[in-house]
C-alpha positions as CSV (number, residue, x, y, z in Angstrom):
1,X,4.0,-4.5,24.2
2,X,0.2,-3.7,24.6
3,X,-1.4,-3.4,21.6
4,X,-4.3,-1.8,23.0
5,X,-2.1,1.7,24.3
6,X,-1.2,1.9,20.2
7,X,-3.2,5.2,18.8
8,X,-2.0,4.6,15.4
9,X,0.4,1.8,13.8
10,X,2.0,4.5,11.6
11,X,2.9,1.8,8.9
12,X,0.6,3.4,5.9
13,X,2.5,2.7,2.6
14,X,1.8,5.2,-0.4
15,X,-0.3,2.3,-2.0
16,X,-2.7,2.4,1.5
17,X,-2.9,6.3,1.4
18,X,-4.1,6.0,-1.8
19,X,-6.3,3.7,-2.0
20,X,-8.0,5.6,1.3
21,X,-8.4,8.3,-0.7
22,X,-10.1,6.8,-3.6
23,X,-12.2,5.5,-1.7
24,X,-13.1,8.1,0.7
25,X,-14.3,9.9,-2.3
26,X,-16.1,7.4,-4.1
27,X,-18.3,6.9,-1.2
28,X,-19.9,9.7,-0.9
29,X,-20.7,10.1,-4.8
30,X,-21.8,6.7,-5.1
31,X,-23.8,7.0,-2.0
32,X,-25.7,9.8,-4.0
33,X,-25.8,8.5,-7.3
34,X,-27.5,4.9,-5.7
35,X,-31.1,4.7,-3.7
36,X,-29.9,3.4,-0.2
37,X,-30.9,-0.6,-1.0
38,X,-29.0,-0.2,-3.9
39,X,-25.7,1.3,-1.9
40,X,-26.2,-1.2,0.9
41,X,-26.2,-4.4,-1.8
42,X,-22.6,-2.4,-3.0
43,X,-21.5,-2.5,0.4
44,X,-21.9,-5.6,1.4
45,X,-20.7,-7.5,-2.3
46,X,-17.4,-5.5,-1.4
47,X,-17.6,-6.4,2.0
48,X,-18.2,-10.2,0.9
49,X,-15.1,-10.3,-1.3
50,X,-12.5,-7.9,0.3
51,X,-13.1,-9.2,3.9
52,X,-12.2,-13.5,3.2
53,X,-9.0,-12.0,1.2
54,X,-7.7,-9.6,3.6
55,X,-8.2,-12.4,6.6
56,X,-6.9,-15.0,4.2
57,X,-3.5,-12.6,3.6
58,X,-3.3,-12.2,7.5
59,X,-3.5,-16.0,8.3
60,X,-0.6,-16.0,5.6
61,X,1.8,-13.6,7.7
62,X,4.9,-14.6,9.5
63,X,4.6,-14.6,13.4
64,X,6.4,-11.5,14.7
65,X,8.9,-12.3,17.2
66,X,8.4,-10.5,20.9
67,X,11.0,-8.1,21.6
């Protein structure tokens, strides 16, 4: 299987969706509510804490077999 010809995995539970959403319209607001050194400091602390967990819960997956 190439995983490059994939457009779109399609496996988006409810819990995904909605945390998308959330967060697609939190941006924005916060974005306006914060000067832009203030935002970017937001960005990155999330950045900093969601990105080591997120690889830490892929390195944690079971190898798929081929088929």
């Amino acid at each position: 299987m190439r995983w490059d010809a994939i457009e779109a995995p399609g496996d988006d539970s409810p819990f995904v969706g909605g945390v998308r959403k959330v967060l697609a319209e939190a941006a924005p607001r916060l974005g306006a509510a914060l000067d832009r050194t203030q935002f970017g400091f937001l960005c990155d602390k999330v950045g900093r804490m969601f990105v080591p967990r997120y690889i830490d819960a892929i390195y944690r997956l079971r190898r798929c077999g081929r088929t």
